[in-house]
Each structure stands twice: as C-alpha cells, then as structure tokens.
TIBA-18048 format. One record per atom (N, C-alpha, C, O): residue number from 1; residue in one letter; atom name; z, x, y. Coordinates in pm, 1 decimal. Atoms other than C-alpha are relative to their C-alpha. Example, Ala and Ser with C-alpha at 12.3 -4.5 7.8 and 13.67 -1.06 7.14 Angstrom:
mike_kegu_kepa_zz_xx_yy
1_A_N_0.0_89.0_-119.0
1_A_CA_780.0_1230.0_-450.0
1_A_C_0.0_90.0_120.0
1_A_O_66.5_193.6_118.1
2_S_N_-6.0_-82.0_-119.0
2_S_CA_714.0_1367.0_-106.0
2_S_C_73.0_-77.0_109.0
2_S_O_89.9_-26.1_219.8
***
This chain:
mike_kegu_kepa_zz_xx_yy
1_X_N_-65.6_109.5_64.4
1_X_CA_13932.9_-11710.1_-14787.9
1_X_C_66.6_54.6_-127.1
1_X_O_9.3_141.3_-193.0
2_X_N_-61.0_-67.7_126.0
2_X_CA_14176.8_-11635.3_-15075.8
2_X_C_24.1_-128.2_-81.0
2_X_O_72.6_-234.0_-41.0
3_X_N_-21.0_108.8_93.6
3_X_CA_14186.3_-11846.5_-15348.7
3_X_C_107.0_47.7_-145.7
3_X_O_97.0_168.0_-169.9
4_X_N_-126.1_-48.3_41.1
4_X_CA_14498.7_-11813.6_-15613.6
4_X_C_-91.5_-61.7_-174.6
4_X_O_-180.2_-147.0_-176.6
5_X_N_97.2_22.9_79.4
5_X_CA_14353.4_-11841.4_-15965.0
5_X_C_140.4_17.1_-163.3
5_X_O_160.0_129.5_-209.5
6_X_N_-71.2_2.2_122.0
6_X_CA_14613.4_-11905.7_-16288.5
6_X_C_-23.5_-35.7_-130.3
6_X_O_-97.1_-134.3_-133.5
7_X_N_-17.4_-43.3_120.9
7_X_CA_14642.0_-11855.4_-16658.6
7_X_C_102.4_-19.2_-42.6
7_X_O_197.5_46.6_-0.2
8_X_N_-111.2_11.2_102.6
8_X_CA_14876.2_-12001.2_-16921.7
8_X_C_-32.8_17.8_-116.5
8_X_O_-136.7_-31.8_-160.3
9_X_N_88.6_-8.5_126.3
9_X_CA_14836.0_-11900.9_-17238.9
9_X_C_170.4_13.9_-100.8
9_X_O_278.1_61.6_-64.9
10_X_N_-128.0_40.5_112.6
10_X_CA_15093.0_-11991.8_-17584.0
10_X_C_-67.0_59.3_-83.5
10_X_O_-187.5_61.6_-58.7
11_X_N_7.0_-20.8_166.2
11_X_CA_15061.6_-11847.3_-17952.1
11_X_C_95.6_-67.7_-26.9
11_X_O_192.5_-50.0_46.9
12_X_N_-38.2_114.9_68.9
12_X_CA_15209.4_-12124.6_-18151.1
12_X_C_29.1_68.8_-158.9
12_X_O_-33.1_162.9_-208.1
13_X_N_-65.8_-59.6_160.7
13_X_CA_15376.6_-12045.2_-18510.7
13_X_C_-151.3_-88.1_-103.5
13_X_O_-240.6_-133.8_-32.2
14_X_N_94.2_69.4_68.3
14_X_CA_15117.3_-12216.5_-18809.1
14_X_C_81.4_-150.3_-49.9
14_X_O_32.2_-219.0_-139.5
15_X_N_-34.6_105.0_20.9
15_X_CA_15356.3_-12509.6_-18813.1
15_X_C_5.9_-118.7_90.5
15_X_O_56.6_-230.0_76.8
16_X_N_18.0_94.1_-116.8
16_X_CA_15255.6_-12647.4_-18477.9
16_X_C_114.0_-44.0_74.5
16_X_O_106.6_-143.3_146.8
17_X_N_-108.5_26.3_-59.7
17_X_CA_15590.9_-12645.9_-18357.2
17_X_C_110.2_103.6_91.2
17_X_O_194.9_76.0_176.2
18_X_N_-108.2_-84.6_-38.0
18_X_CA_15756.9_-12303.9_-18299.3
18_X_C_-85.7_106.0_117.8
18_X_O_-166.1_184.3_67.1
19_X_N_81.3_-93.3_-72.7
19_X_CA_15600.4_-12102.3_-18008.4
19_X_C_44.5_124.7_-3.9
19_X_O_167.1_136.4_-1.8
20_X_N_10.0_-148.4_47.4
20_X_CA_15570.1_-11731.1_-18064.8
20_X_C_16.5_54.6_132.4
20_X_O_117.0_115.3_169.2
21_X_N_0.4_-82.5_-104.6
21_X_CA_15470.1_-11620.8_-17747.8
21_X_C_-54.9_-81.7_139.3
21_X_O_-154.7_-153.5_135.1
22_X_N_93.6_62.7_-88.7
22_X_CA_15401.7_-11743.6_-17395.4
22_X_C_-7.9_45.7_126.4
22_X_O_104.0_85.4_159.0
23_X_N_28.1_-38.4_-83.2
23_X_CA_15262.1_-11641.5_-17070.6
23_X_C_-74.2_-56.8_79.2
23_X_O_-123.5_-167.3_56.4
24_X_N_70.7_77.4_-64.7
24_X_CA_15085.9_-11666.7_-16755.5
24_X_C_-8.5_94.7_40.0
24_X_O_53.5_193.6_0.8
25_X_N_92.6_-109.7_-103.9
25_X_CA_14909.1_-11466.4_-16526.7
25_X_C_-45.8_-30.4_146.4
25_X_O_-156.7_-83.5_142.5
26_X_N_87.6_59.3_-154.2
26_X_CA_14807.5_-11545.8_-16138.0
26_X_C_-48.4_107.8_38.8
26_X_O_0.1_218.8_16.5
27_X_N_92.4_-88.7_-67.9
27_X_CA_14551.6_-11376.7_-15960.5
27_X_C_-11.2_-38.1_114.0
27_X_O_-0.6_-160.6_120.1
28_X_N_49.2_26.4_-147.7
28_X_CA_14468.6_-11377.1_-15570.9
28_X_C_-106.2_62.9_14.5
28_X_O_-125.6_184.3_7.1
29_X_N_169.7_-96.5_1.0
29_X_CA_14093.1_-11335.0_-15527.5
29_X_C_-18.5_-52.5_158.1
29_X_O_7.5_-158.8_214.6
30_X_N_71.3_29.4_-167.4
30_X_CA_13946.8_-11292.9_-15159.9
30_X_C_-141.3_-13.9_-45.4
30_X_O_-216.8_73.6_-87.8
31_X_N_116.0_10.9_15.4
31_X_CA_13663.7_-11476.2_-15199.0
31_X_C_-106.5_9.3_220.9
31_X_O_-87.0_-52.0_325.8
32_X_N_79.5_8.4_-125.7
32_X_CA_13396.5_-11384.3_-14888.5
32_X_C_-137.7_-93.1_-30.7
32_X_O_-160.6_-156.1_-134.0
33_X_N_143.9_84.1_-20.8
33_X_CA_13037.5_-11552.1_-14788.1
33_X_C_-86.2_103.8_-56.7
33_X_O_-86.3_226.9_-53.0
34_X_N_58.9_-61.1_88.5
34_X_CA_12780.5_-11524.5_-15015.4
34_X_C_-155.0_54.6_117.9
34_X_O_-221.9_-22.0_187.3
35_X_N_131.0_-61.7_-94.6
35_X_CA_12482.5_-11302.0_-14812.5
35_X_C_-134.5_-46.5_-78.3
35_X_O_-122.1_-28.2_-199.4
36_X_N_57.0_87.9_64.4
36_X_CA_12193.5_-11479.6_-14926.0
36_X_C_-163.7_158.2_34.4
36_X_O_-177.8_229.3_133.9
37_X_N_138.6_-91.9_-0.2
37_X_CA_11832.1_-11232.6_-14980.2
37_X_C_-38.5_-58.3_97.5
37_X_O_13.0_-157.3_149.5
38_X_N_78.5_50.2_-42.5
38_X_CA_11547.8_-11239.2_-14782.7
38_X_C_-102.9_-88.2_-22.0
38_X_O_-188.2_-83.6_-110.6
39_X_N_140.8_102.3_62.8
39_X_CA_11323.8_-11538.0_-14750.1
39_X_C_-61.0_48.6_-54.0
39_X_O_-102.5_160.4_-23.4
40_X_N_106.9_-51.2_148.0
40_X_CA_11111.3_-11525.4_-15096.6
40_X_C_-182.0_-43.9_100.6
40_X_O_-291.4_12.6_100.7
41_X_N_160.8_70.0_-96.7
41_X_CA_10810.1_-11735.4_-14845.1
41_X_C_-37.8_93.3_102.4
41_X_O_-160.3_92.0_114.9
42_X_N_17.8_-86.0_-76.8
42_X_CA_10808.5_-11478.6_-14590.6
42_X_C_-67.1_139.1_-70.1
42_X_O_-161.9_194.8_-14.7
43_X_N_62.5_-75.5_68.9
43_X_CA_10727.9_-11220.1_-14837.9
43_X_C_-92.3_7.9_-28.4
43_X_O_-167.9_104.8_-21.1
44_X_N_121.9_57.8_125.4
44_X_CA_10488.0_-11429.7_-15054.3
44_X_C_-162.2_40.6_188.0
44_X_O_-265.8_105.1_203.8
45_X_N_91.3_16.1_-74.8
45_X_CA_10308.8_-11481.0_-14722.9
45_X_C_-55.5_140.3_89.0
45_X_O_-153.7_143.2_163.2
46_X_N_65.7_-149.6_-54.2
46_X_CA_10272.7_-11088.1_-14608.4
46_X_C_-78.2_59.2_-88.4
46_X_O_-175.8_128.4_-59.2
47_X_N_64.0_-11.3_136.4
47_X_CA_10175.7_-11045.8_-14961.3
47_X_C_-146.1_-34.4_-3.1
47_X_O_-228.4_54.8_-23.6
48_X_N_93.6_80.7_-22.9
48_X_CA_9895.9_-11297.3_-14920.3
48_X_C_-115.0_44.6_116.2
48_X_O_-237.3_32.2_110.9
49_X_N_104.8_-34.0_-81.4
49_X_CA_9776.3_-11152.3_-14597.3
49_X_C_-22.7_142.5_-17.1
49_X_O_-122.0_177.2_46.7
50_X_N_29.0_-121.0_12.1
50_X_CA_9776.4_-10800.5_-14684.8
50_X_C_-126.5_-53.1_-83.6
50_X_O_-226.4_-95.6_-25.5
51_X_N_87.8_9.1_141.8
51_X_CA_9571.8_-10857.9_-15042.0
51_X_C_-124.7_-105.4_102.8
51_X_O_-227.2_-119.7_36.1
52_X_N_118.3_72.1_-49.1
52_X_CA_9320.6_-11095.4_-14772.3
52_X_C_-95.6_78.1_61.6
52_X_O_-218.0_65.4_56.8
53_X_N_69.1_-64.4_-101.3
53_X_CA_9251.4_-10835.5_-14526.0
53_X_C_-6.8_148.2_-83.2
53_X_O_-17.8_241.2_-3.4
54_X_N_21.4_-62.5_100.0
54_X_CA_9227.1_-10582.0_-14850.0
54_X_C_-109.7_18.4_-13.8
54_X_O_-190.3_109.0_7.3
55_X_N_163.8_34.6_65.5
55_X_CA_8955.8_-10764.9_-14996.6
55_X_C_-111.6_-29.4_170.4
55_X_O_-228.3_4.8_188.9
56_X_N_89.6_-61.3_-93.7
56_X_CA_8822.3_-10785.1_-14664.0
56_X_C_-24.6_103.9_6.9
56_X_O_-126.1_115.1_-61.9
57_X_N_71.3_-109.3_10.9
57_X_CA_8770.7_-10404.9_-14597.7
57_X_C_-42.8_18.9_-66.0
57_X_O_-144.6_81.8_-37.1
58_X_N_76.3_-46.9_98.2
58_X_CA_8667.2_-10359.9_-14882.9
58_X_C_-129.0_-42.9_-50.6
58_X_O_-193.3_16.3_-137.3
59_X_N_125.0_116.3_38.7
59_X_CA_8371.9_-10649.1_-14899.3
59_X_C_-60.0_91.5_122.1
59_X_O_-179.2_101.7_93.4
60_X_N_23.9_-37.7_-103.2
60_X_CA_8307.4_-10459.9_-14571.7
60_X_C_-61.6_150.5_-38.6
60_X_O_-180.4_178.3_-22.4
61_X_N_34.8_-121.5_43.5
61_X_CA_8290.9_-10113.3_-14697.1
61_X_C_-114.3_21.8_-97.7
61_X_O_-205.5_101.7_-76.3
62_X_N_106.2_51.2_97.5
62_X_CA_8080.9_-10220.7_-15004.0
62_X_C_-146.0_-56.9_95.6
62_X_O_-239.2_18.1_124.8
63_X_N_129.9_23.2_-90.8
63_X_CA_7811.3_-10422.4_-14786.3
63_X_C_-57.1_120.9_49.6
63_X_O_-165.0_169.4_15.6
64_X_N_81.2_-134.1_-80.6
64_X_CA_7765.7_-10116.5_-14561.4
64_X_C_-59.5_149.7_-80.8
64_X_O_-137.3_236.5_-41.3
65_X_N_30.4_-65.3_99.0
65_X_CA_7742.3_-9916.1_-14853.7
65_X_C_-168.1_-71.9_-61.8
65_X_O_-276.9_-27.1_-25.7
66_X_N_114.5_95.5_38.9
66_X_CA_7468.3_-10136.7_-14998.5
66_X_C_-118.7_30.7_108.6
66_X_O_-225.6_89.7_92.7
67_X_N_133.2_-17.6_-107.0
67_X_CA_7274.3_-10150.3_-14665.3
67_X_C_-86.5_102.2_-28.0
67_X_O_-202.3_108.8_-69.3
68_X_N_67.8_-126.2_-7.8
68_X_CA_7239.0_-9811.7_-14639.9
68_X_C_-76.5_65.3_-131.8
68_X_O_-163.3_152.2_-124.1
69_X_N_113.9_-45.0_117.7
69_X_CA_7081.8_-9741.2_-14971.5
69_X_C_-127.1_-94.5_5.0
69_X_O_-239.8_-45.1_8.5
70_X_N_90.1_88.6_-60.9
70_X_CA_6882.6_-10046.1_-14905.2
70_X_C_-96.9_19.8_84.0
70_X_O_-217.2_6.2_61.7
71_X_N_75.7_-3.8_-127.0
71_X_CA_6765.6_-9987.3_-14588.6
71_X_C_-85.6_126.9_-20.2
71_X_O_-200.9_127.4_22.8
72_X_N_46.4_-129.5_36.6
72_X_CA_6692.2_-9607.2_-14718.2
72_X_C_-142.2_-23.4_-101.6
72_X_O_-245.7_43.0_-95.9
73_X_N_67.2_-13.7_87.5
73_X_CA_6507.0_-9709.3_-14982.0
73_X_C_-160.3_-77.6_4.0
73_X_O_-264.0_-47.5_-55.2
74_X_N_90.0_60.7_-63.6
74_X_CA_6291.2_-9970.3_-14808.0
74_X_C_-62.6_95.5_117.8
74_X_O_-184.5_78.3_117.0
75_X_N_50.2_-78.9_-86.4
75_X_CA_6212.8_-9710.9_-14512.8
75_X_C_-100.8_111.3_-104.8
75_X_O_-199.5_165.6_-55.2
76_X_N_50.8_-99.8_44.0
76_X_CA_6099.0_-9476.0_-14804.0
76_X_C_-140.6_-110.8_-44.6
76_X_O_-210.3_-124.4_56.0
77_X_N_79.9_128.7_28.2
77_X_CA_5838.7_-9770.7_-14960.4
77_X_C_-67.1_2.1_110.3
77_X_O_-163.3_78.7_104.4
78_X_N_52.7_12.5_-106.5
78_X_CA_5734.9_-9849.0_-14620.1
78_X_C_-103.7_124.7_43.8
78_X_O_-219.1_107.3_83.0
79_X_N_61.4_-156.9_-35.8
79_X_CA_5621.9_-9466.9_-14552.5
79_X_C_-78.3_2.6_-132.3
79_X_O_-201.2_1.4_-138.9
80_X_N_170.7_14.2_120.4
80_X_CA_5432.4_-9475.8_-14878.9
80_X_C_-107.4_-45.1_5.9
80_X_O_-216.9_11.1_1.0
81_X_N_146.2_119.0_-32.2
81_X_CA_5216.5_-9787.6_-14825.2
81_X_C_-49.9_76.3_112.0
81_X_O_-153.8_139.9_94.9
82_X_N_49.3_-53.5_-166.9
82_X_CA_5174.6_-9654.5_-14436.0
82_X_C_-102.8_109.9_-40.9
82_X_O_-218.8_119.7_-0.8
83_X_N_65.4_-183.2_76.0
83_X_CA_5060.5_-9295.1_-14625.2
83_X_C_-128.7_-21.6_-41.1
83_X_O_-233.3_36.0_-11.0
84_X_N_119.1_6.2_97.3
84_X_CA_4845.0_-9450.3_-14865.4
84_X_C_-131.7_-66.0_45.0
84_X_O_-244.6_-54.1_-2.7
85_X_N_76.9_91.3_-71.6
85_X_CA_4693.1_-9701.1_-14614.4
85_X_C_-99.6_93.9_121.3
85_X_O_-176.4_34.8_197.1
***
C-alpha cells in the first residue's frame, strides 16, 4: 500500500504579513503489514511448565537423596540394638 504523505511549511516576515519563504515537500511511503511477535501466552505457558516439571525433578532427586541417608542410617541403629540384644 503506498500512502503519499505532505508538508507545507512558510517563514513569515515579523509583521505577519510578508512571507519570506515557502515550501512543501511530498513523500511516497510503502507502507507493508505489520508482522505481529509471537504469542506472549504461549510462551508464559512453556515457561510455566518447564519451571513445574523443574521443581518436580528436583523434589524427586532431593527425596531420594533423603531416603537413602535415612534408610542408611536406620539399617545402621537397627544392627546395633540386634548386636547389643
């Protein structure tokens, strides 16, 4: 689409009557279609499920971490009493 785009422009004397100078200017601008980003919601929402299934592995990794000192530390206890008994 081209759209035609003009400019008049006067300098005027300081008696408001005598014009000094005057002009104009036209321009022809090709205006095209504006390409619009990618959906901001589509983002937000990969965003959202990454950082979910994040804190999942990681609640995951932690627990099993936990167990196993846990479970270690109770098997050692257990073998004591058993020992002492």
């Amino acid at each position: 689409m081209i759209k035609l785009c003009s400019c008049l422009n006067y300098q005027i004397d300081h008696d408001g009557r005598t014009v000094l100078y005057e002009g104009s200017t036209s321009l022809k601008l090709r205006v095209e279609k504006l390409v619009l980003p990618v959906d901001d919601a589509l983002t937000q929402k990969i965003g959202i499920i990454s950082g979910v299934l994040l804190a999942i592995i990681f609640l995951i990794l932690l627990v099993r971490r936990f167990e196993k000192k846990y479970i270690k530390k109770s098997l050692t206890i257990f073998v004591l009493v058993e020992l002492l008994h």
